[in-house]
C-alpha positions in Angstrom: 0.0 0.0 0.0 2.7 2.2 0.9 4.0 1.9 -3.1 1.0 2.7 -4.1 0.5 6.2 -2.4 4.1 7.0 -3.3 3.6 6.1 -6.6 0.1 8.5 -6.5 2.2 11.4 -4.5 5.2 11.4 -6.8 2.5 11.3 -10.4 0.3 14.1 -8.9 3.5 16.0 -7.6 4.9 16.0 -11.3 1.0 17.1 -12.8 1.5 20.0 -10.0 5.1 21.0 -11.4 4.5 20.3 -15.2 1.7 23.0 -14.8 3.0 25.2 -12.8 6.3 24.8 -15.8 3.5 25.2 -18.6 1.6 28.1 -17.0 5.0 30.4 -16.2 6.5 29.5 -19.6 3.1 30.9 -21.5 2.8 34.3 -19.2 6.7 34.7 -20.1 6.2 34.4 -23.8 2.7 36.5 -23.6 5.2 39.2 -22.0 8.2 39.0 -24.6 5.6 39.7 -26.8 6.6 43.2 -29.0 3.7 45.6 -29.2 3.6 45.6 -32.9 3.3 42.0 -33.0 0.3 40.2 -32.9 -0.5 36.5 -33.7 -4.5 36.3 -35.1 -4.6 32.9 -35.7 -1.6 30.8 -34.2 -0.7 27.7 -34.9 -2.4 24.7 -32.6 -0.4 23.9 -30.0 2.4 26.2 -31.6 4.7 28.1 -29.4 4.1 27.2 -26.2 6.6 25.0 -25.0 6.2 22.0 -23.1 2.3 22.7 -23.3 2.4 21.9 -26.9 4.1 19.1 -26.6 2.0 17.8 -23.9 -1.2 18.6 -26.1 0.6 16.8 -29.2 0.9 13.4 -26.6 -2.3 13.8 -25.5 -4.0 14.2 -29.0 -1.9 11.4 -29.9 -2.6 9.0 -27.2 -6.3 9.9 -26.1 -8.2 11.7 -29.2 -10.3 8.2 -29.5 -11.1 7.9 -26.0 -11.9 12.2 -25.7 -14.7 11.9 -28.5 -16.6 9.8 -26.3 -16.0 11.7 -23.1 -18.5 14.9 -22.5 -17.4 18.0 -23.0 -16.2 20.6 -20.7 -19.0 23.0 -19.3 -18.5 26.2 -21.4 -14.3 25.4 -22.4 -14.3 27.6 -25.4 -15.3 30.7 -22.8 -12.6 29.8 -20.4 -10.2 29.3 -23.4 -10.5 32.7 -24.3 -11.1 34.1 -20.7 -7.6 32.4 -19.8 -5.7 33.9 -23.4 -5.1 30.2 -24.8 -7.3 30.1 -27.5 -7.1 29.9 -30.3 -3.8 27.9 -29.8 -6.2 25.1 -27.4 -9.2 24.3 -28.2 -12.2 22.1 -26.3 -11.2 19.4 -28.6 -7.6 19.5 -27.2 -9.5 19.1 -23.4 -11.3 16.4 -24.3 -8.1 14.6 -25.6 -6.5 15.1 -22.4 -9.3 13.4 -20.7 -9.3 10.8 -23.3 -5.7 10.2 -22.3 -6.3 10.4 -18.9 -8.5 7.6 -18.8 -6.2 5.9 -21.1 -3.2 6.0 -18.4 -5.8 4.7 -15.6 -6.5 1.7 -17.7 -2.7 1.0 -18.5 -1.8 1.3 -14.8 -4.8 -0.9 -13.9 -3.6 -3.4 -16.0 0.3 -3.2 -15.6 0.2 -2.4 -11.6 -2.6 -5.5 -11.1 -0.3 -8.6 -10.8 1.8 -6.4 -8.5 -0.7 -4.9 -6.0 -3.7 -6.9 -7.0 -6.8 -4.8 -5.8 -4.7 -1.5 -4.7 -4.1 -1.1 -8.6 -7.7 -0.6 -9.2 -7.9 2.2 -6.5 -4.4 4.0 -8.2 -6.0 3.4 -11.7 -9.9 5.5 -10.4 -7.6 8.2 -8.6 -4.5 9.1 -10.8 -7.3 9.6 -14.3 -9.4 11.9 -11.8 -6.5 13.9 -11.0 -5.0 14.6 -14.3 -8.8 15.2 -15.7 -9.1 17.9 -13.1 -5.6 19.5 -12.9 -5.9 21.4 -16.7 -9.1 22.9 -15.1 -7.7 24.0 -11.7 -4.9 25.3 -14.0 -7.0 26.9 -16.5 -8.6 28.6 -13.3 -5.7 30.1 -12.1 -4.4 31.3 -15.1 -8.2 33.1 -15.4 -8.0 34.9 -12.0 -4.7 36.1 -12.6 -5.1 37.7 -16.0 -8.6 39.1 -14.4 -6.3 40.9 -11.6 -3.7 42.4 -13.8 -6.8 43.5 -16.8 -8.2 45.1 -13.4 -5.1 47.4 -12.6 -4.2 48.3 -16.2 -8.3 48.9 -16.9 -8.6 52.3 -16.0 -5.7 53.8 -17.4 -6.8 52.2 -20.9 -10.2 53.3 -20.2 -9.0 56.8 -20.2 -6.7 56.3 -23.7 -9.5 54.7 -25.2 -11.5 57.7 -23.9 -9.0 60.7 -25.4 -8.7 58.7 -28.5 -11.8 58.5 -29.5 -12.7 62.3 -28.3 -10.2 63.1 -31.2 -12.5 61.9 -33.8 -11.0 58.0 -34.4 -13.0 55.2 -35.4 -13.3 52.4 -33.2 -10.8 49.8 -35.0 -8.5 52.9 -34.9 -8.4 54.1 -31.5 -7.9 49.9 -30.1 -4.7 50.0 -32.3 -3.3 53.4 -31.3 -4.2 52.5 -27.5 -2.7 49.0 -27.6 0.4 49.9 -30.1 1.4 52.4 -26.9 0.1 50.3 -23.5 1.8 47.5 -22.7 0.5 44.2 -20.9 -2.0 41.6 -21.2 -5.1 44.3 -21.9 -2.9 46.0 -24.2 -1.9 42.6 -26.0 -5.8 41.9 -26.6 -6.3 45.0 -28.1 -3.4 44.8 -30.5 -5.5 41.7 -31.3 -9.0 42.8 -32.0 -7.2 45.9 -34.0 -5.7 43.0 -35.9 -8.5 41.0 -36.4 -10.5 44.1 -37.9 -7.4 44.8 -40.1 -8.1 41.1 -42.0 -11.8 41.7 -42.7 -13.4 40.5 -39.0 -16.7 42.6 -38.5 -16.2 45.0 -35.9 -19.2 43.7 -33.6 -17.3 40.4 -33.6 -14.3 40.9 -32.8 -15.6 43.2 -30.1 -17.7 40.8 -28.6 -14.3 38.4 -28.8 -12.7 41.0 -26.9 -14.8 40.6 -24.3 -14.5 37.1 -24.0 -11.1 37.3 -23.8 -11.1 39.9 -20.9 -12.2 38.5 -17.6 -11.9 41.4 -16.0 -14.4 43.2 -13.7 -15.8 46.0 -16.1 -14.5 45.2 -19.7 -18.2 44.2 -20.2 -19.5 47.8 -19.4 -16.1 48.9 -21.9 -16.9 46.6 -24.9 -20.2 47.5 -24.6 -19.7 51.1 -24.9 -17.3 50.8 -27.7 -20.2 48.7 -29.8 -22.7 51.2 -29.1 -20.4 54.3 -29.8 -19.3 52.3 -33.4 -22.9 51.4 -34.2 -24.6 54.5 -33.4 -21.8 57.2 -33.3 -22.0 59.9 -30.8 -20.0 60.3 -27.9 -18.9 58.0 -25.5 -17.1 60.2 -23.1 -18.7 60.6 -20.5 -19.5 57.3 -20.4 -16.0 56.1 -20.5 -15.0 58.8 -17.9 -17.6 57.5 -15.4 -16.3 53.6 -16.0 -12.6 54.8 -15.5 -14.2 56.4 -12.4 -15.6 53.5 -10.7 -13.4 51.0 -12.0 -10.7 53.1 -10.1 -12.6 52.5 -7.1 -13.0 48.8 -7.7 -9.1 48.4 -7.8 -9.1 50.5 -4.7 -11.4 48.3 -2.5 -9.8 44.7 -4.6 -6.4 45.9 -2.6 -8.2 46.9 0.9 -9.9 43.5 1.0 -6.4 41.8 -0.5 -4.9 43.8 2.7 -7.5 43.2 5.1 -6.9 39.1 3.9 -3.4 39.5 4.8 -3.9 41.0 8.0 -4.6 37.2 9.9 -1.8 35.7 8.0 0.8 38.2 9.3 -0.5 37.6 13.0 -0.2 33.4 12.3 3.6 34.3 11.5 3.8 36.3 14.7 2.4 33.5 16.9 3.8 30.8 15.8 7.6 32.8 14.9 8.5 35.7 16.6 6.4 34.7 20.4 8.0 31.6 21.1 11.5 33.3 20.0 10.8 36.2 22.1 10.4 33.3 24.8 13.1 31.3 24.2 15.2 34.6 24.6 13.1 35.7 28.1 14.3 32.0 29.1 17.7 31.9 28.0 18.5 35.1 29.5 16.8 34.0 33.0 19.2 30.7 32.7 22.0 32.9 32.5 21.2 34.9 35.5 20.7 31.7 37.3 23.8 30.4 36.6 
């Protein structure tokens, strides 16, 4: 039993790291990315490193079994919330459940002769945990691009807003903003200004925009941008009361972050810097002693 559960440690410790490898090597790319340079429609599975290679194995190895396997609840929307698509698709998730399963059945059958009925427990646990670590991973990556959108938001917000006062269309004023502001937000809007460029309806690649952007807010901004470039007018004020608010959103997000911390800090001082404050009260009463 004992192999067994060092076995399962040392497979989900690897998922754990191989992630955490795939996630940090995509967010360093996204952020050697030049701000003339966008890529519309990448390659699948191109460019990202050991996450491509992964995806190529798992296409390889578990495309059969995936077909069968139900879908992910809304993948293509957490694709694009989390920046990966269009390089993975829900097709490529399936695949990785497909192989998965696959790897359950192989250890089932290979570990069986060795641990007889401790196998079968490795084989239901180890296809569970790789089926659930792209989405815990996919997660993560979400809420982090959600935090950093939500900092960089309202200094867009007021580009987008100056731009547009100067009499630019909307497919102009994205790719002046995002040709001079860095960082993920700025990246997506180097995108949609690219899309447009090839022949993508505005309203589209708008509304892809907003997919893409998870943060608290880019709703109100897409949808101020689609109603500016389908009835004209200004959007000004709107934009200047969204900047506004969404300044106010960052400021409680970092009271509450601090407020969160607060308890943490206190753990460290009673279970660090007490008992060392003690030992040193006791040392120096031992020394008078003696």
């Amino acid at each position: 039993m004992s192999a067994v559960v060092l076995a399962a440690a040392a497979g989900a410790a690897f998922g754990v790291g191989a992630g955490e490898l795939v996630v940090a090597r995509a967010e360093r790319r996204s952020r050697r990315e030049p701000a003339g340079w966008v890529e519309v429609a990448p390659r699948r599975g191109g460019g990202l490193g050991v996450l491509g290679a992964l995806l190529r194995l798992s296409r390889h190895v578990g495309r059969g079994t995936g077909r069968r396997l139900p879908a992910p609840s809304d993948a293509a929307g957490r694709l694009d919330a989390a920046g990966l698509s269009p390089r993975i698709g829900a097709a490529d998730l399936r695949a990785v459940r497909g192989a998965a399963t696959t790897v359950g059945i192989a250890l089932a059958v290979v570990g069986l002769p060795a641990f007889g009925a401790q196998a079968i427990v490795l084989a239901a646990v180890a296809p569970l945990a790789l089926m659930l670590l792209p989405d815990l991973l996919i997660g993560r990556l979400i809420r982090r691009r959600a935090q950093e959108m939500l900092v960089e938001l309202p200094d867009v917000v007021d580009l987008l807003r100056i731009a547009l006062r100067s009499g630019r269309s909307v497919p102009e004023t994205l790719a002046r903003v995002g040709a001079h502001h860095p960082g993920t937000l700025g990246a997506e809007l180097r995108r949609s200004a690219a899309e447009m460029r090839i022949g993508v309806p505005t309203d589209r690649a708008l509304v892809g925009l907003r997919r893409r952007c998870p943060a608290e807010g880019s709703a109100e901004l897409v949808a101020l941008l689609l109603r500016t470039h389908r009835h004209g007018g200004s959007a000004a004020e709107g934009l200047r009361a969204l900047a506004e608010d969404l300044r106010a959103r960052r400021a409680r997000t970092a009271i509450d972050r601090a407020s969160r911390a607060a308890p943490k800090v206190q753990l460290v001082v009673a279970l660090l810097l007490v008992p060392a404050a003690m030992l040193l009260i006791a040392a120096g009463l031992l020394q008078m002693r003696g």
